[in-house]
C-alpha positions, 0 to 999 in steps of 0.5 A: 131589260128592253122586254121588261120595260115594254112588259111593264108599260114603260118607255125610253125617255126620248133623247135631246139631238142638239145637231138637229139645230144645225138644220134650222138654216136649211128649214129658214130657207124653205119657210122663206121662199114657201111662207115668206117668214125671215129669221130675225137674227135673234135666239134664245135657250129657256132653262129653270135655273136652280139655286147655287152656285154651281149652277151660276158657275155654268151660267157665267161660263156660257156667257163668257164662251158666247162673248169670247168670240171677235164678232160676238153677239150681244148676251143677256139673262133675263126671267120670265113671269113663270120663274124660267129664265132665258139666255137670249142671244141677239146677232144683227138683223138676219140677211139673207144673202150674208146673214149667218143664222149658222152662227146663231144655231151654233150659239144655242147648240153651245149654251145647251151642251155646256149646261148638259155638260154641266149635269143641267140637261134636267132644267132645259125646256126649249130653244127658241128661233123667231121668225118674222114676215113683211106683214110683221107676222112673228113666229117662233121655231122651238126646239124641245130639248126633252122630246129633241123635236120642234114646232112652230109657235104663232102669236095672232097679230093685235096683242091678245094672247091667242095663236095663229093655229093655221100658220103654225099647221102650215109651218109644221107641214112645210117643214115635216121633210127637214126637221124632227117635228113634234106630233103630239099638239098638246106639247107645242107649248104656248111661249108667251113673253119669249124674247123676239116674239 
């Protein structure tokens, strides 16, 4: 079947790798002492949610699992101007001598397994980690779920809708040896409105 495909010109679809959110507190470390860019604490997975109930089903689940927990973090579902919604999960303001932000990758990780699990993998788009410096740069680490890659998304400072290319080139550099990083630019999709950028 392999020959086949590459005969045919088709490709494997690449497979989401969740664990690679587990290296995102070794990359905050590396864009902390190299750029100066601190993890706010805050995450959020973006998903289109399809009708049914089903689907409310596994969405009430993840909420319940995220809340469960004795220090949990604050959860909200909110939507976006183009129909995605977002998961957002709000731990208090990373420290970097206590902060946990493994807690926060371990977050994510269960909201995105549970809707896999769920037969949901289809509708997930991306998980997102903001980052922010002293200047009030903010920056966004998003992990592709359909690529299982990630890339830096660097809103310019003044509220116009433009990126900060050269910080999200030197991001992606710098973190090329610790995560799998998206080569192909056209897919570092702009995230406009996402919760903590």
């Amino acid at each position: 079947m392999g020959l086949l495909r590459s005969l045919m010109g088709r490709s494997r679809p690449v497979q989401a790798n969740l664990d690679a959110l587990f290296g995102v507190p070794s990359a905050a470390i590396t864009l902390q002492t190299s750029i100066g860019l601190v993890p706010t604490g805050d995450g959020a997975v973006c998903y289109r949610a399809p009708a049914g109930s089903g689907f409310a089903q596994a969405q009430s689940d993840m909420v319940e699992l995220l809340e469960s927990a004795s220090d949990a973090p604050q959860i909200r579902v909110t939507q976006d101007g183009f129909g995605y919604s977002w998961l957002e999960v709000d731990h208090p303001p990373y420290d970097p001598v206590a902060g946990d932000l493994g807690g926060l990758c371990t977050d994510l990780h269960a909201v995105n397994t549970t809707l896999e699990g769920a037969g949901f993998g289809p509708s997930l788009l991306c998980s997102l980690i903001p980052f922010a410096d002293a200047t009030g740069r903010s920056v966004g680490l998003v992990y592709l779920y359909k690529q299982g890659t990630f890339y830096a998304f660097a809103p310019a400072p003044g509220g116009a809708k433009e990126r900060d290319n050269l910080l999200e080139i030197q991001i992606r550099d710098t973190l090329a040896g610790e995560l799998p990083v998206e080569k192909d630019l056209s897919r570092w999709l702009a995230l406009w409105g996402a919760p903590g950028l």
